[in-house]
C-alpha positions, 0 to 999 in steps of 0.5 A, a space after each residue: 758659428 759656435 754658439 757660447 756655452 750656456 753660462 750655468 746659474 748658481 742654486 744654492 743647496 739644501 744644506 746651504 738653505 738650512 744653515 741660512 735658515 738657522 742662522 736667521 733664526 738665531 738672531 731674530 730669537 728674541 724678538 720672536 720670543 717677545 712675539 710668542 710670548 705675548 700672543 697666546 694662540 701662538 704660544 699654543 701653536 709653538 707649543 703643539 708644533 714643537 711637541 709633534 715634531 720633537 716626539 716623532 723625530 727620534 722614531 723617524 730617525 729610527 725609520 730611516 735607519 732602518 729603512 737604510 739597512 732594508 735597502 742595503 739588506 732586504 731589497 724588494 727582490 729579496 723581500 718577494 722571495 721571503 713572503 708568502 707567496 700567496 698575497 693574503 697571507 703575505 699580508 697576515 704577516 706583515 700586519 702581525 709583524 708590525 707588533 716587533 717594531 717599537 716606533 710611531 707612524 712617522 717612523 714606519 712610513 719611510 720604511 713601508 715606502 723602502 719595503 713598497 718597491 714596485 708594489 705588488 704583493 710586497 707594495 701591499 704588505 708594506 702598506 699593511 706593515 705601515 699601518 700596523 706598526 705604529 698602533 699594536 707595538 708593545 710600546 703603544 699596547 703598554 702606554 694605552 694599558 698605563 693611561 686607561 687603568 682599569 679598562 683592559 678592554 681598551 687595549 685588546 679594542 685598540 690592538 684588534 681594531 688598528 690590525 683589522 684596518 691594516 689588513 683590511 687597507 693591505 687586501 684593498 691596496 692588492 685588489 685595487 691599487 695601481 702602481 701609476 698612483 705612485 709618483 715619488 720614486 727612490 734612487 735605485 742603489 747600486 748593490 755590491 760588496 764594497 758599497 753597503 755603507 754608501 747604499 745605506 748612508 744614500 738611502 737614509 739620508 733620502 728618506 729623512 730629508 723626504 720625510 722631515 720635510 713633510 713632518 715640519 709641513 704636517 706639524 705646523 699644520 696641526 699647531 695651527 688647527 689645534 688653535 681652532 678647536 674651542 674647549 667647549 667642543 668637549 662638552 656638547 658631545 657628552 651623551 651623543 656617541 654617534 656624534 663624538 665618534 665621528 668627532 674624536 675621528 675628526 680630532 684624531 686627523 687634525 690633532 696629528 699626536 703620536 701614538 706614543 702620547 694619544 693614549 693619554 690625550 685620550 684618557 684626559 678627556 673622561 666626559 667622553 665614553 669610550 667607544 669615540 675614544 677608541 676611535 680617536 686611538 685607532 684613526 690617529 696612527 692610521 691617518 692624520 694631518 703630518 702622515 697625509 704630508 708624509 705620504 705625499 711626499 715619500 709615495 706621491 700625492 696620487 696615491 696620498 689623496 686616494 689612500 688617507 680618505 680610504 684608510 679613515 674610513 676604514 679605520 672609523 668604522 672597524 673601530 666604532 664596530 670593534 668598540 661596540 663587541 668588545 667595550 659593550 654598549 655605552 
């Protein structure tokens, strides 16, 4: 006897799913208005979430631009060869490197996770590069010089710190990551002459729905938590540093702001001293709430959940010992 052929079930698509979704959004858009509108905790939340989403989006898609032309040009094959051979100074490069690219941290971890490869020396530059990217670029350096006028030793602080806990991530990354940690993999393209434009279209299509996907994650949790945070938080921590460094570091996680627009959150906050809110600057791009999301999804959730902790760490304390040389006891 024959057995039937398995009768094959219908999935509805990506696309289908999103253009459902837009649809159902757009006929219950004024009833979801009225419901905003009248619920201030809401109105906040949209607000913050909205805000988060469309800052980043435009330099993730720079990313994944960017990204595409990696996988089209700069193949981890290639970019092996390129680096330095020896790990530290291909880290050193990376991380100085980071200062070409304009964009936030939404935007360079798609492109560090095209950079990873396979890891090795490059999966550690890469990593370095991650970090580096978002935090000493002169777009950042210039909105960090612009809100805190005055006080230029914020952004050689911020600019030092942030590269110190990149190369310090990249060094501990090359001595004790493992390549088992990472469990999201990209689609190996078929490279050849006729095919570049089908190899970047492919790849960067992957890398923004991964990363979009985890940025609206990520953005709706910072609204959410944004509305918890009570105001009067700000004026307990007058006076006691050690506490706001370790809360504008908390902040800086759960707040998930661009590191386009934290420079200025920061500045506003003028009861605090500088020192925690160096902290909030430098921890920020690092690690926050949409890029442990991001992470996630475009490395795994292995290597997410042991290199978030890590990186804040790391980030709290290079940032609490750069502040006290250089922005001098407060």
């Amino acid at each position: 006897m024959v057995a039937n052929p398995a009768v094959t079930r219908w999935r509805p698509s990506s696309m289908q799913i999103l253009v459902v979704g837009i649809i159902a959004l757009a006929l219950a858009g004024n009833t979801l208005q009225t419901f905003v509108e009248g619920t201030p905790d809401v109105a906040t939340a949209a607000t913050v979430f909205c805000g988060v989403f469309v800052q980043a989006l435009p330099f993730l898609a720079l990313g994944v631009v960017i990204s595409g032309l990696i996988a089209v040009f700069a193949t981890p094959d290639r970019l092996a060869r390129w680096l330095p051979r020896r790990t530290g100074i291909a880290i050193l490069a990376a991380g100085v490197s980071g200062a070409a690219l304009p964009g936030c941290e939404c935007g360079s971890v798609p492109v560090a996770r095209r950079l990873f490869g396979d890891g090795g020396a490059v999966g550690a530059a890469a990593l370095t590069f991650m970090l580096a990217a978002p935090a000493i670029n002169p777009v950042v350096l210039v909105a960090t010089a612009v809100a805190f006028p005055g006080h230029p030793q914020m952004v050689v602080a911020r600019c030092v710190a942030s590269l110190l806990t990149a190369l310090i991530m990249g060094a501990l990354w090359a001595r004790f990551g493992r390549p088992n940690w990472i469990t999201r993999h990209l689609p190996k393209p078929h490279h050849g002459e006729g095919s570049r434009w089908a190899v970047f279209t492919e790849a960067a299509r992957h890398d923004f729905l991964s990363a979009a996907s985890y940025l609206v994650v990520g953005a709706a949790a910072a609204a959410a938590l944004h509305v918890l945070v009570p105001a009067w938080v700000y004026e307990h921590l007058a006076g006691q540093v050690a506490l706001g460094v370790l809360t504008m570091a908390l902040l800086a996680v759960v707040l998930a702001l661009c590191s386009e627009a934290d420079a200025f959150v920061a500045a506003s906050l003028t009861m605090l001293p500088l020192l925690p809110r160096l902290v909030f600057l430098v921890v920020g791009p690092a690690v926050d709430i949409k890029l442990f999301a991001m992470q996630a999804g475009m490395f795994g959730r292995a290597f997410a959940i042991r290199f978030a902790p890590a990186t804040f760490l790391v980030a709290t304390l290079v940032a609490t010992a750069t502040g006290l040389l250089i922005l001098g006891p407060q």
